[in-house]
C-alpha positions in Angstrom: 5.5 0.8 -30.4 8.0 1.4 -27.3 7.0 3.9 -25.0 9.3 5.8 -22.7 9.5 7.2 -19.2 6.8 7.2 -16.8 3.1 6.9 -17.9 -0.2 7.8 -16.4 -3.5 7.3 -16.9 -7.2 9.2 -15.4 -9.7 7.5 -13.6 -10.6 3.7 -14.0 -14.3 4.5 -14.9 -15.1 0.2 -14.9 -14.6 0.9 -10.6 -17.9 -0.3 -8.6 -17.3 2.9 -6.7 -18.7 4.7 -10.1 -21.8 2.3 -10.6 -22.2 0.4 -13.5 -24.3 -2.7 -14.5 -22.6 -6.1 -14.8 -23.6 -8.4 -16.8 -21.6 -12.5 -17.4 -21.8 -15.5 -18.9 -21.8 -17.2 -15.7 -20.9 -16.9 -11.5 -22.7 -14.1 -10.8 -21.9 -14.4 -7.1 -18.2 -13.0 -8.3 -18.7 -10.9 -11.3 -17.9 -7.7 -9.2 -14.7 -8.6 -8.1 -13.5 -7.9 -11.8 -14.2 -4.2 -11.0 -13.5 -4.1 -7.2 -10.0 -2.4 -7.4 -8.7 -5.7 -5.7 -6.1 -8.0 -7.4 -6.6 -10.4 -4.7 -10.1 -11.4 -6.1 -11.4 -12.5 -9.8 -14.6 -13.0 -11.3 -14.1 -16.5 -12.4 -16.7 -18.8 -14.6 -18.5 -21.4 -13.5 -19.1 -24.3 -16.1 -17.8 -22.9 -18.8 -13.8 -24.6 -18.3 -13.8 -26.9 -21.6 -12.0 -24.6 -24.3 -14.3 -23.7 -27.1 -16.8 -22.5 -24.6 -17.1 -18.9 -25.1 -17.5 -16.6 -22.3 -18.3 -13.1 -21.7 -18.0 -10.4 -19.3 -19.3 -6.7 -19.8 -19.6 -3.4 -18.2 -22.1 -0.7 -18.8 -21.4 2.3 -17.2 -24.6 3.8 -17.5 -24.0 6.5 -19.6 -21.0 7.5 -21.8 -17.3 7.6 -21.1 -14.4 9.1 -23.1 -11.7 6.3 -22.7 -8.5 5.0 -24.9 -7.4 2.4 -22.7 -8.1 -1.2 -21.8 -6.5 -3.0 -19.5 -6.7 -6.8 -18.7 -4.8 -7.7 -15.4 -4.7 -11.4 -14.8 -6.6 -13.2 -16.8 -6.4 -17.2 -18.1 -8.2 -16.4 -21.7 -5.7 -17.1 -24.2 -7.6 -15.5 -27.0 -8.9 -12.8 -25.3 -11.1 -10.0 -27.3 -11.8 -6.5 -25.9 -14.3 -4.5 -27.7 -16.4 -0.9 -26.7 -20.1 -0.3 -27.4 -20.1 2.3 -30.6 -23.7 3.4 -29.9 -25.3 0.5 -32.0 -23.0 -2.7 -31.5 -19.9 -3.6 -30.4 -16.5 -2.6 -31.9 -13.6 -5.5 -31.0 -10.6 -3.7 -30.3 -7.8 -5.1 -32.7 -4.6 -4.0 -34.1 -6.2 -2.0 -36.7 -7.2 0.7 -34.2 -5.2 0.1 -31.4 -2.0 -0.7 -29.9 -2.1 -3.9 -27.9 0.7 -5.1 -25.9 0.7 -8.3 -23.3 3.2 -9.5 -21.3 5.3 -12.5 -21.7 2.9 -14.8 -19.5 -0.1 -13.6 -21.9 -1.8 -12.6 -18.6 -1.8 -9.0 -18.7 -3.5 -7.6 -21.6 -2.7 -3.7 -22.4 -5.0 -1.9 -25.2 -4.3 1.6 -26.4 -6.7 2.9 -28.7 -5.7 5.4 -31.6 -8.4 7.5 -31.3 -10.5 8.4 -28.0 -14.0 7.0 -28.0 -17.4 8.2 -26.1 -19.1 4.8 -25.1 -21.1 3.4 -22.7 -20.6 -0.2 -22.5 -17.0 -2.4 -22.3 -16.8 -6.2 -22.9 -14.5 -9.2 -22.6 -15.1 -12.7 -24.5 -13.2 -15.6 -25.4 -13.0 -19.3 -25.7 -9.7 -20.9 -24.7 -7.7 -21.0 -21.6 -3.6 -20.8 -21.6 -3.4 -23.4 -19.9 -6.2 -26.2 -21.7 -9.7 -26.4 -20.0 -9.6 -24.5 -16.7 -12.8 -22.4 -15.8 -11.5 -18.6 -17.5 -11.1 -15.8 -14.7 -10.7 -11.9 -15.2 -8.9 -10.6 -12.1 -9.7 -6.8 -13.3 -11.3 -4.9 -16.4 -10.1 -1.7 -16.2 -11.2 1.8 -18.4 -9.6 5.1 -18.8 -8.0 8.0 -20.7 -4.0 8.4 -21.1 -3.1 11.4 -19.2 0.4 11.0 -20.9 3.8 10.1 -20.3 7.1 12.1 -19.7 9.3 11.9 -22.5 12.2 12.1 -20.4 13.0 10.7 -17.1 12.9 12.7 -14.1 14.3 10.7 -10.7 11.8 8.1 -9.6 12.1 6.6 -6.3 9.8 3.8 -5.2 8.7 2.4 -1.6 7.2 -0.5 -0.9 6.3 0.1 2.8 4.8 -3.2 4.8 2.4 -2.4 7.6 3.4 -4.5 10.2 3.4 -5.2 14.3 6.6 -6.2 15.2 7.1 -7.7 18.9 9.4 -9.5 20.8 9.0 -12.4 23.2 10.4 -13.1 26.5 13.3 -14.9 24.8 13.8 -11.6 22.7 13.0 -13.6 19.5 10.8 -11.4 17.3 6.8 -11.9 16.7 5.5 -10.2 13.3 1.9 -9.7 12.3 1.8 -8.7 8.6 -1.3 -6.1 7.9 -0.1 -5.7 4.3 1.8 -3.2 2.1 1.8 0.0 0.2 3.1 1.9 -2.7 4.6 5.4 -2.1 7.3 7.3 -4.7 8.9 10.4 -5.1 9.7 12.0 -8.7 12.3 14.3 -8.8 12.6 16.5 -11.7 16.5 18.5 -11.6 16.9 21.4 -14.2 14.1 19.6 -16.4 13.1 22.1 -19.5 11.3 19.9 -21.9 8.2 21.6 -21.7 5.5 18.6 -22.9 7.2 17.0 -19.7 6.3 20.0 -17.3 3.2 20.4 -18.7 2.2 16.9 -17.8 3.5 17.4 -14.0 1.7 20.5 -14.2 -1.4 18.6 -15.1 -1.0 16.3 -12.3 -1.1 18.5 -9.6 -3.7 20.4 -10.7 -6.4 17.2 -11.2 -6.6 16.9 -7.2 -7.9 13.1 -7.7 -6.1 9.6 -7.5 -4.6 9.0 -11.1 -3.0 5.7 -11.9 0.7 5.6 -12.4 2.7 3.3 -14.8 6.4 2.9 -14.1 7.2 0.1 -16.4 5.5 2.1 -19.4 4.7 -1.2 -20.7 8.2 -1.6 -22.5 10.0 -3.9 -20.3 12.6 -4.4 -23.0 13.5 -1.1 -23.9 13.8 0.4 -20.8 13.8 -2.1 -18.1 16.4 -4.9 -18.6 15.1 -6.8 -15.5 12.2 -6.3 -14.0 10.9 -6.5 -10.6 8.0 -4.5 -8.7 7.3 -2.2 -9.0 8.7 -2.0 -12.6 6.6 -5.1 -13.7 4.4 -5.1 -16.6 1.3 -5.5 -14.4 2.4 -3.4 -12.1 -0.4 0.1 -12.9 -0.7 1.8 -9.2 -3.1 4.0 -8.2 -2.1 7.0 -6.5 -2.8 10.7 -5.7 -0.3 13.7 -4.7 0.8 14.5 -1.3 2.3 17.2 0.8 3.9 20.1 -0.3 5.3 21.3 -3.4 8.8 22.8 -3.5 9.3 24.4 -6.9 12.4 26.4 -7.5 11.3 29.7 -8.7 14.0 32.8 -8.7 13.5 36.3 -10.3 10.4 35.0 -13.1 11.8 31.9 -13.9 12.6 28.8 -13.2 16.2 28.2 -11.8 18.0 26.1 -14.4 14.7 24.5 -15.8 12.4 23.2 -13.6 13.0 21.7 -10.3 10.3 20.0 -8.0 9.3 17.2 -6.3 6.5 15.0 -6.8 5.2 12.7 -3.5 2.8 10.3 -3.9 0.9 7.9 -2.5 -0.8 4.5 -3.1 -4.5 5.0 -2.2 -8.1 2.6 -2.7 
């Protein structure tokens, strides 16, 4: 399946900021930090490194969701299985009802499900590591429903902005403390009249709450001939909409289609 043009996605209901029990196989002291919102920290087993050993690693929310996407950033579990709680057991999520698509390093796992599903509980399992016998790590587990994606491409216009203090010494050689980085964009849509696609942006200013953003769509061949951030596979942002909006508006329509501007920001 190749998708096209930008993609977004609602909120990531496996967040520690929504509560949840979690439950795994083993190393309890970091089973959180598969849900923090952090890619700089992993849950990652302890004992379990020999391949054949299987682990597991689940979420319950604590009471339903409505979710169609799965997503698996950074993990070492070569035959990784993702499955949703139906209400009485577990359903695996496979190719019979879903679209999955991973990236070429088999790290980043992307699961699309063809129909919506209510359910309380997500889990991970698996036995093998890509590389044989290493202890198996999830980075993130992440759960949510497909907003959509715009069928054509409006302007899109990545920042990545380091926060840093920059000082010189006596010698006028510079001193830099790096604080870290953030994602900003801007999406520019000129004379745009396909109407699913203004529909979407419509629907994205009116949530007033961080979405995630996609701008690799998960197709890097199609669309993306080389990739680099943040048009990566792994490379899902959340964000929320700032500042003003600008629409072009004249005499009860919209001048030549519609023309706006979309600002947003990379937020926790």
């Amino acid at each position: 399946m190749a998708f096209k043009g930008l993609r977004f996605f609602s909120t990531n209901y496996s967040e520690l900021a929504f509560g949840g029990t979690i439950t795994a196989s083993s190393a309890d002291n970091t089973k959180e930090f598969a849900f923090d919102g952090l890619t700089g920290t992993r849950w990652i087993t302890d004992g379990e490194g020999t391949d054949g050993n299987a682990i597991s690693l689940e979420m319950d929310f604590g009471f339903n969701r409505t979710i169609d996407c799965v997503y698996v950033y950074n993990t070492n579990i070569e035959d990784i299985v993702l499955a949703y709680w139906n209400g009485s057991s577990y359903t695996n999520i496979t190719v019979s009802n879903a679209t999955i698509i991973t990236d070429a390093s088999g790290q980043y796992v992307f699961a699309k499900l063809n129909t919506a599903v209510d359910t309380q509980k997500i889990k991970v399992t698996g036995s093998n590591t890509i590389v044989a016998n290493q202890e198996k790590y999830v980075t993130q587990l992440m759960t949510f429903a497909e907003i959509g994606q715009f069928e054509y491409f409006p302007d899109f216009e990545p920042e990545i902005e380091p926060e840093q203090n920059v000082f010189k010494t006596t010698d006028g050689r510079g001193f830099v403390i790096e604080r870290g980085e953030a994602f900003s964009a801007k999406i520019t849509f000129k004379s745009h009249v396909n109407q699913n696609d203004i529909d979407l942006a419509e629907e994205l200013y009116a949530r007033k709450e961080p979405f995630f953003i996609w701008p690799n769509a998960g197709d890097q061949d199609d669309i993306f001939k080389y990739t680099f951030r943040p048009f990566r596979f792994q490379d899902i942002i959340k964000v929320t909409l700032v500042g003003k909006r600008s629409p072009q508006f004249s005499k009860n329509y919209y001048r030549a289609g519609f023309n706006d501007v979309m600002n947003l920001i990379e937020v926790v």
